[in-house]
C-alpha positions as CSV (number, residue, x, y, z in Angstrom):
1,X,5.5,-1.9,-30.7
2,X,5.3,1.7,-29.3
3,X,8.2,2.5,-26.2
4,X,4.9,3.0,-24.1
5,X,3.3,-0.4,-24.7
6,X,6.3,-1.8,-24.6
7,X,7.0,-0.3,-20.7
8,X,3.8,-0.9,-19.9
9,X,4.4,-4.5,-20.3
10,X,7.7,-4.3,-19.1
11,X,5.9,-2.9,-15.5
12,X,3.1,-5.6,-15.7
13,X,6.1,-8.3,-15.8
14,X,8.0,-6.8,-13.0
15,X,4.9,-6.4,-10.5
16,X,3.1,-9.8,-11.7
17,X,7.3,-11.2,-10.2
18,X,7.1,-9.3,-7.2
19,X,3.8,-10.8,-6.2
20,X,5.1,-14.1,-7.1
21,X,7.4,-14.3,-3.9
22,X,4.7,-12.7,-1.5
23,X,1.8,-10.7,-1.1
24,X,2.6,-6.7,-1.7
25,X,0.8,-3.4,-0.8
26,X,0.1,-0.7,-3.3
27,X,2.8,1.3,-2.0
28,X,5.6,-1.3,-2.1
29,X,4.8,-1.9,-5.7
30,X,4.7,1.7,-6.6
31,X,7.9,1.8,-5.0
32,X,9.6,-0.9,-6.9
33,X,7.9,0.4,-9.9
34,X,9.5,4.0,-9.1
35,X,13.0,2.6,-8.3
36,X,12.9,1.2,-12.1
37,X,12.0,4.9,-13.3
38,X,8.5,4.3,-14.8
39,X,6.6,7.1,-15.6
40,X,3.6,7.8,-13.3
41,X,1.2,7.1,-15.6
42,X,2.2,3.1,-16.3
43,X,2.7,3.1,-12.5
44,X,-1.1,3.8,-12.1
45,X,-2.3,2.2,-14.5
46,X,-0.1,-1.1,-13.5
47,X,-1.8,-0.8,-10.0
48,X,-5.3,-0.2,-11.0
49,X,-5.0,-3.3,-13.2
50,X,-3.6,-5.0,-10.5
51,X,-6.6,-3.7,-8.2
52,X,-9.0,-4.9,-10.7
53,X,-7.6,-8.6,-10.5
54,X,-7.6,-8.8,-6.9
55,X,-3.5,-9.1,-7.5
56,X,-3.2,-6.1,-4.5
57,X,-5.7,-5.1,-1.9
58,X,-4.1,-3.4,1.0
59,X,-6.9,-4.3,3.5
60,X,-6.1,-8.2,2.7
61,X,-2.7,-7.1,3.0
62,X,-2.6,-5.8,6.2
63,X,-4.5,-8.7,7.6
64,X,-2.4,-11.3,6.7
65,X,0.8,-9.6,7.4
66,X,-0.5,-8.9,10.8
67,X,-1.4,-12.8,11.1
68,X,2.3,-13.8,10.1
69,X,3.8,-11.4,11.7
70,X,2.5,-11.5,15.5
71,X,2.4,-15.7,14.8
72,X,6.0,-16.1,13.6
73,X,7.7,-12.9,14.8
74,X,5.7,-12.8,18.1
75,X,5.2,-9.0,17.6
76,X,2.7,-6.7,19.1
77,X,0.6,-4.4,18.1
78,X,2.2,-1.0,17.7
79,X,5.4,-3.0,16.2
80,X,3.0,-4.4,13.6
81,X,1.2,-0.9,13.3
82,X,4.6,0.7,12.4
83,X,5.3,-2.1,9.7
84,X,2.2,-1.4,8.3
85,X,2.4,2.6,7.8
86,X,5.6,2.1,6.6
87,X,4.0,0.2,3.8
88,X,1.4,2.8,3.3
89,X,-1.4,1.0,4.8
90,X,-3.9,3.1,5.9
91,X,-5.0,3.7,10.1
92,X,-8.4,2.8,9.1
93,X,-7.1,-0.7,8.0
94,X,-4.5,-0.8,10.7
95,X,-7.5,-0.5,13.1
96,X,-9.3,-3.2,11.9
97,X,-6.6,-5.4,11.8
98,X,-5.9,-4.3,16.2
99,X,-10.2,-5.1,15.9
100,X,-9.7,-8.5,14.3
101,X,-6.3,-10.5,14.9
102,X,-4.2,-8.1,17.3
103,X,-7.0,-8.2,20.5
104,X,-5.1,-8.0,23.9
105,X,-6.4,-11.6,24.8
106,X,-4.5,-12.4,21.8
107,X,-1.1,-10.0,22.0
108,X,-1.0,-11.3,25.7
109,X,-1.1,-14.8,24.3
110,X,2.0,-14.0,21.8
111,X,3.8,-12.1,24.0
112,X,3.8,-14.9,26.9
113,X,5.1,-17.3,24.5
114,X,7.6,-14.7,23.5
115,X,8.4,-14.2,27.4
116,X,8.9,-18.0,28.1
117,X,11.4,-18.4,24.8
118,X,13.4,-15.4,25.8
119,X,13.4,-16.5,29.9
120,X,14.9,-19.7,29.5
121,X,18.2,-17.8,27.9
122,X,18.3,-15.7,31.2
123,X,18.3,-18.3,33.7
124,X,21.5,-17.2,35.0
125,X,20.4,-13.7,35.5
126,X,19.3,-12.2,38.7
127,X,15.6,-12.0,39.1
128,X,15.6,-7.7,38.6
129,X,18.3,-8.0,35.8
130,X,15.7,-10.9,34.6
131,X,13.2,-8.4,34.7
132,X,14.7,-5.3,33.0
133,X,15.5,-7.6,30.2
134,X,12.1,-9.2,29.6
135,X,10.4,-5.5,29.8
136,X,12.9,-4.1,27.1
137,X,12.6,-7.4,24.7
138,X,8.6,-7.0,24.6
139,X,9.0,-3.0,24.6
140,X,11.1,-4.4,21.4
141,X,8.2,-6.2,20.0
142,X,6.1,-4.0,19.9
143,X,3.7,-4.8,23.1
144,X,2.3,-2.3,25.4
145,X,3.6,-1.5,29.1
146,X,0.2,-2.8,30.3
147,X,1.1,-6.4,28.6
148,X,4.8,-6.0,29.2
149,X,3.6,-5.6,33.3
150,X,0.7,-8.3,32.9
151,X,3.4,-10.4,31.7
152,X,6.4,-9.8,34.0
153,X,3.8,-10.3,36.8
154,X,2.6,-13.7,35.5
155,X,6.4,-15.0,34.9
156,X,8.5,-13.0,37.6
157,X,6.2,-13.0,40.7
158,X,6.6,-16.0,42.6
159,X,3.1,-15.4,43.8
160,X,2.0,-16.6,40.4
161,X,3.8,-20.1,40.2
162,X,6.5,-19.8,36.9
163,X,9.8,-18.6,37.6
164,X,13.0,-19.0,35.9
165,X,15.3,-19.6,39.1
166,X,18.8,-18.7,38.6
């Protein structure tokens, strides 16, 4: 067998065992693929093969790491968004998945259940250190100010009912 063939189906093995564990972008297995110091033209040709069996899409990708990740991290949008260029998704696909799964009905969902989690380990706090906290945690995630206030207003003002009491 010729070294080529042979690395060529050295790459195929390595990519069809990264995709075992979890779903990948073209990028990240180009990167792994690099990292292993195989030429460009295997690396290529591994991901266009890999294209052509539906093995990688990026905009399938992007979907359902944007589904995991604001359901089981409780991140927001421009946390996600950030998470995705970094994997070399594209801002057209980033902008369907804000279209799709990351509305502001549903980032204001996620980050209120993020908000109540996080409040109940501040009970002893003062109401403004309370606040300061909360703001910095979902600026941490990844939410907006304009969630982060929507938020702080709906579990900090009294007016509103909930509030973690000290």
């Amino acid at each position: 067998m010729r070294g080529e063939d042979r690395d060529l189906r050295r790459a195929k093995h390595i990519a069809y065992r990264l995709l075992g564990h979890r779903m990948r972008s073209c990028k990240e297995v180009q990167e792994k693929l690099e990292a292993r110091n195989f030429s460009s033209g295997i690396i290529s040709e591994v991901i266009h093969g890999l294209k052509r069996l539906g093995y990688v899409n990026d905009e399938t990708f992007a979907l359902e790491w944007a589904k995991s990740r604001a359901l089981h991290s409780g991140f927001g949008k421009w946390r996600i968004g950030q998470e995705l260029r970094q994997k070399g998704i594209s801002t057209e696909y980033i902008n369907k998945v804000n279209k799709e799964i990351l509305t502001t009905a549903a980032e204001l969902g996620n980050a209120s259940r993020a908000a109540e989690k996080k409040l109940h380990s501040m009970r002893a706090l003062e109401r403004e250190v309370r606040r300061r906290r909360l703001a910095a945690f979902l600026e941490r995630k990844g939410y907006a100010s304009d969630i982060i206030r929507e938020v702080l207003e709906k579990y900090l003002d009294r007016k509103h009912g909930f509030s973690v009491s000290a």
